[in-house]
N, C-alpha and C positions, 0 to 999 in steps of 0.2 A: 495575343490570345493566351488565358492561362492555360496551364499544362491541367493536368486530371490524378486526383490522390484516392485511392481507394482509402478507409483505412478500414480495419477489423480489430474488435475487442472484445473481451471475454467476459463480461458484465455491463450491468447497467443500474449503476449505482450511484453513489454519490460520496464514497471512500478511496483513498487516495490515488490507486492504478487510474479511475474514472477522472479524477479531477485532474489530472495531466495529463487523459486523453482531450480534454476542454482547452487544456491549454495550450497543446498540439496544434488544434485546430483556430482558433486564435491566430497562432503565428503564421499559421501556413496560407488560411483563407484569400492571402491576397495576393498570395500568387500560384492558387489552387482550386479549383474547386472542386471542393471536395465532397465525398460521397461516404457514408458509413455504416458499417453492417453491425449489427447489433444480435445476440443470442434468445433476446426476451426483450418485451417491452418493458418502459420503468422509468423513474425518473430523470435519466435521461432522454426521454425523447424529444420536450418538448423546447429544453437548454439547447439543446444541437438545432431543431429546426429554427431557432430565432438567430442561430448564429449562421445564417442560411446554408447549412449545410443539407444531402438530401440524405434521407434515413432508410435504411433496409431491416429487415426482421427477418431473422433464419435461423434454425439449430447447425449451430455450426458444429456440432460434432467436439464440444469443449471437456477436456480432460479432465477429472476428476477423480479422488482417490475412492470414490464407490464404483468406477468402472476398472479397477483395477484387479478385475478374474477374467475368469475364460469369456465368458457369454458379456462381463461387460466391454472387453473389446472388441469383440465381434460388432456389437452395438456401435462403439465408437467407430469403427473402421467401416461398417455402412453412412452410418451419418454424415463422416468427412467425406465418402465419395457423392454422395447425393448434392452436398456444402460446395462441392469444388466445381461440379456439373452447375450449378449456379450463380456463380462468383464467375468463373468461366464467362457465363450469358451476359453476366453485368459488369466485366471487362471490357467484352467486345461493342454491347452495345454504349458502353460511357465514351469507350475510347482509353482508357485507361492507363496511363505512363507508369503508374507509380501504387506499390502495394505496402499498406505499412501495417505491421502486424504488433497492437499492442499488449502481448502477451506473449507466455513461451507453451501456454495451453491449447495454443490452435495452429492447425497445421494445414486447414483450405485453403486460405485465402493464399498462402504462401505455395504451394503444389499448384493453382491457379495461375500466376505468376510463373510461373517457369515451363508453363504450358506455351503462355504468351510472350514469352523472351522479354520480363518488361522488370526491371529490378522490383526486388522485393527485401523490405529493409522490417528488422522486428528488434522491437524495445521489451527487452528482458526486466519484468520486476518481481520475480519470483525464484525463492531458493528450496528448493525442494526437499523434502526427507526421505523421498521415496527413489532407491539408487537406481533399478531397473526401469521407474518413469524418464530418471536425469540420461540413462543413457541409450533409449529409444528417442526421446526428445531431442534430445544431443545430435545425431543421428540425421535426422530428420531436419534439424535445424542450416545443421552443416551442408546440407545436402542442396534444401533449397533456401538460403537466403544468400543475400550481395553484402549487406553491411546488419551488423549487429549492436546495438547501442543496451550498456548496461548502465544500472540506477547509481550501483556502489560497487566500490571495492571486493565489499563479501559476495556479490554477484557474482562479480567476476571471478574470484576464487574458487567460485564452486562450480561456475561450466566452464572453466579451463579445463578441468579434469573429463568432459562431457561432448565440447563441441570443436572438432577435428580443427579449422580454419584458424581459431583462436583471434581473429581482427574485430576486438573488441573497442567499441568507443565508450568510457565513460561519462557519462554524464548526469551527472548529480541532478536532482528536482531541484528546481530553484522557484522558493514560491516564497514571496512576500508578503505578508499580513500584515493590517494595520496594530498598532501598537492597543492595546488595549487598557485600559485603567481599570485598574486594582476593585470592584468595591467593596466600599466601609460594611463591616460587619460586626456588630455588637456582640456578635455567637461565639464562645470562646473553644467552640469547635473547630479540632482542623480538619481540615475536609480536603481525601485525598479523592483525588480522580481519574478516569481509566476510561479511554475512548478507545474502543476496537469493535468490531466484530465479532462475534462469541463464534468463535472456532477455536479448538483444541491448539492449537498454535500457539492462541494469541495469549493463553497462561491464565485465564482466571479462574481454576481450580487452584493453579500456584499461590494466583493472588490470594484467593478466599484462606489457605491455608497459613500465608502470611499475616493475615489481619488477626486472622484467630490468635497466632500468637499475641501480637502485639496490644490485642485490645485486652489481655491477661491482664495489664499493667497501666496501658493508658485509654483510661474508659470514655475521654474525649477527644476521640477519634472518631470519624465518620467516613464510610466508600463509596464511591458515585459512582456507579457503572454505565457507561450509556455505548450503545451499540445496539444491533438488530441483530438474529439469530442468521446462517449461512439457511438458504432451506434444505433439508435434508438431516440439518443438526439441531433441528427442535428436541430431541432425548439427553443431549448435549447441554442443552440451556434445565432441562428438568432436572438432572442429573445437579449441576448447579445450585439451582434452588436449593434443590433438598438437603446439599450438602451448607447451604446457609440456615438450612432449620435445623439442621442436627448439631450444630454449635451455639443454634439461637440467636444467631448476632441481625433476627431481620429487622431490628433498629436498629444496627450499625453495618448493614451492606444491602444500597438500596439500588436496584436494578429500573433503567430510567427508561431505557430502551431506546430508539432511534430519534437523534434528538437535531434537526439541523441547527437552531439558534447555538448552538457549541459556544458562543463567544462570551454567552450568560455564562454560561458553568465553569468555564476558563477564569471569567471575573471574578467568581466568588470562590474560588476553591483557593488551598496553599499550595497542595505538591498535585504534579501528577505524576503515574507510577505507571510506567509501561512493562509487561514482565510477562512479554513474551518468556518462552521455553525451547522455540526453536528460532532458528535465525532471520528477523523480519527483514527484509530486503533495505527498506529507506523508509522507517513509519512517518509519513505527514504528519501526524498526531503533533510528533516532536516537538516539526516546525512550528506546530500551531502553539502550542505550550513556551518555547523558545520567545515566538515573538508577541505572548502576550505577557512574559516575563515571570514565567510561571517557571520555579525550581521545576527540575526535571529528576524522578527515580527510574531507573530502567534495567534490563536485565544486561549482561555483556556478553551481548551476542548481536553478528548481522550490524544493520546501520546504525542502531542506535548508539553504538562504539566510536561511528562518525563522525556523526552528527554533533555528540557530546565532547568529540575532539579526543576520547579516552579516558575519558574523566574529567578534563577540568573544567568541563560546561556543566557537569550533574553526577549525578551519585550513579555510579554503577554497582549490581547488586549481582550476586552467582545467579544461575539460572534453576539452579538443582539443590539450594539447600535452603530452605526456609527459619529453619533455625537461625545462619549466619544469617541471611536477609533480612528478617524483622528485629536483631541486633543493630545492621548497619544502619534501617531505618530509621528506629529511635534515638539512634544516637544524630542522625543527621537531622532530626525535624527540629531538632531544639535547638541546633546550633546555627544560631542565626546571621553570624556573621558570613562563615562558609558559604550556605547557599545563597544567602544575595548576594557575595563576591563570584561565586557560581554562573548566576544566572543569567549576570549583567556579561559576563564574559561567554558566554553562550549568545549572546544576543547578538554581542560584535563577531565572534569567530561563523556564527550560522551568517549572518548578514554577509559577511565576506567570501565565504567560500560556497556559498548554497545561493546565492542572489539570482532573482529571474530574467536576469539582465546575463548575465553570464550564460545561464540554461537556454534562453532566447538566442542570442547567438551561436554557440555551439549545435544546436538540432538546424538553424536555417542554414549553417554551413555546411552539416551533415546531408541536407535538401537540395544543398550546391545552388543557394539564393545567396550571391555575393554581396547585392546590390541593398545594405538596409542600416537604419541609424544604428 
């Protein structure tokens, strides 16, 4: 008889926390059945129920830095009790062994769990800038989880400092993508690209301020931006814009928006240029860029440091000086020997130490499922 997997996540989306909540559930399913609680409907609902898992829908009381005043954690600290009185119900009634909490944003489904005496384990993919969130989180984490599983190193770095217990499991995403071929393009444009999420994080004010430079000098250059706005930061995305018409470059920085086919724009592009500002935990992006053989620009900061081995998989660029950034880029876009000795070794060193084969093992042994190819 299988055992019973709660799991709880803090989106529902189809960027990368979400797409290793998919593959969670994947390994686990067959020797789980598993059940999932979700903040908002989305496009995951429909990925999860085919992969027969069953689906819940609940404000689970998810952390955000707009609730960080008086009245908005008031708000939060009702919603998790209300989250937890419910989780509670659908404990008892699943039967429940097992809580896996994929985020460091929520704190029900885990207080739930320790109601129940029934371990509760949370996959840490977020590095935060906000000290008094890391060390109420911290807190809280420490207090109710059994095992803790982080993405990266820089993870781990930053709640060491946060979370009392310290029995941290690393474990890298290991995600696979098929190889992708190149295509032939007659356009003697290079065409950089940037997949995130338009939130302040993820740098595309930096970016926009980079391009500015560089398009001073090379006027065939083009920016592909594809991502969806967070909701709450649609003035964020305005902000943006505006800031691409007051330079004028809106033939040369073109906002695509949410775009799932990614593997088109991966094909036709030369570099992508990740350029976060703050520390991204493990950008999937990378992987994706990595294994479709696409030079990689990034900021040095968080995973991306990783990922890149430090440099010798892709161009690491400062986080905070634009000036030196669009120097370093220009001089890497030309030099073509560099990054396809780059890229190729990117390919082998992510292949090697990121493989799903690897990440599949270590989480079923972290499940204490001995018994698997």
């Amino acid at each position: 008889m299988k055992k019973q997997l709660l799991i709880v996540h803090s989106s529902n989306d189809l960027y990368g926390a979400s797409k290793i909540t998919l593959q969670i559930i994947d390994l686990l399913r067959q020797s789980y059945d598993i059940s999932i609680v979700l903040p908002y409907s989305g496009p995951l609902d429909d990925l999860i129920k085919k992969k027969g898992a069953s689906l819940e829908i609940m404000n689970l009381g998810v952390f955000r830095k707009k609730y960080f005043n008086f009245f908005g954690l008031i708000n939060r600290f009702l919603k998790i009790i209300k989250a937890v009185f419910r989780i509670n119900y659908l404990i008892k009634k699943k039967k429940i062994d097992t809580v896996y909490t994929s985020t460091s944003l929520i704190l029900a489904g885990a207080i739930a769990a320790k109601l129940n005496r029934i371990p509760s384990f949370f996959h840490i993919h977020e590095i935060p800038n906000n000290k008094f969130y890391s060390v109420i989180m911290g807190f809280f984490i420490s207090l109710f989880s059994d095992k803790i599983i982080v993405v990266s190193k820089s993870v781990q770095h930053h709640w060491t400092n946060f979370i009392s217990k310290g029995n941290f499991q690393l474990i890298y995403n290991g995600i696979d993508f098929p190889v992708i071929e190149k295509s032939i393009s007659k356009s003697k444009k290079i065409k950089i690209l940037t997949i995130a999420r338009i939130l302040p994080y993820k740098g595309h004010i930096y970016l926009i301020e980079i391009a500015n430079k560089l398009l001073k000098t090379h006027k065939n250059i083009e920016f592909i931006i594809i991502g969806d706005v967070f909701k709450g930061y649609e003035p964020y995305e305005k902000k943006l814009k505006s800031l691409v018409v007051q330079y004028a470059l809106e033939d040369k920085i073109i906002f695509k928006g949410f775009k799932s086919n990614i593997n088109k724009y991966l094909s036709e592009s030369n570099f992508l240029l990740h350029p976060a500002i703050q520390p991204d935990p493990l950008p999937t992006v990378i992987f994706e860029a990595v294994y479709a053989k696409l030079p990689v620009i990034a900021t040095n900061l968080g995973g991306a440091v990783e990922v890149l081995d430090n440099g010798n998989g892709g161009l690491l660029i400062p986080y905070n000086d634009s000036d030196c950034a669009s120097r370093l880029i220009s001089e890497y876009i030309f030099d073509f020997e560099k990054y396809n000795i780059q890229k190729e070794y990117a390919f082998s060193y992510a292949s090697k130490n990121f493989s799903s084969k690897k990440f599949d093992k270590n989480i079923r042994e972290t499940f204490g499922i001995k018994n698997f190819i």
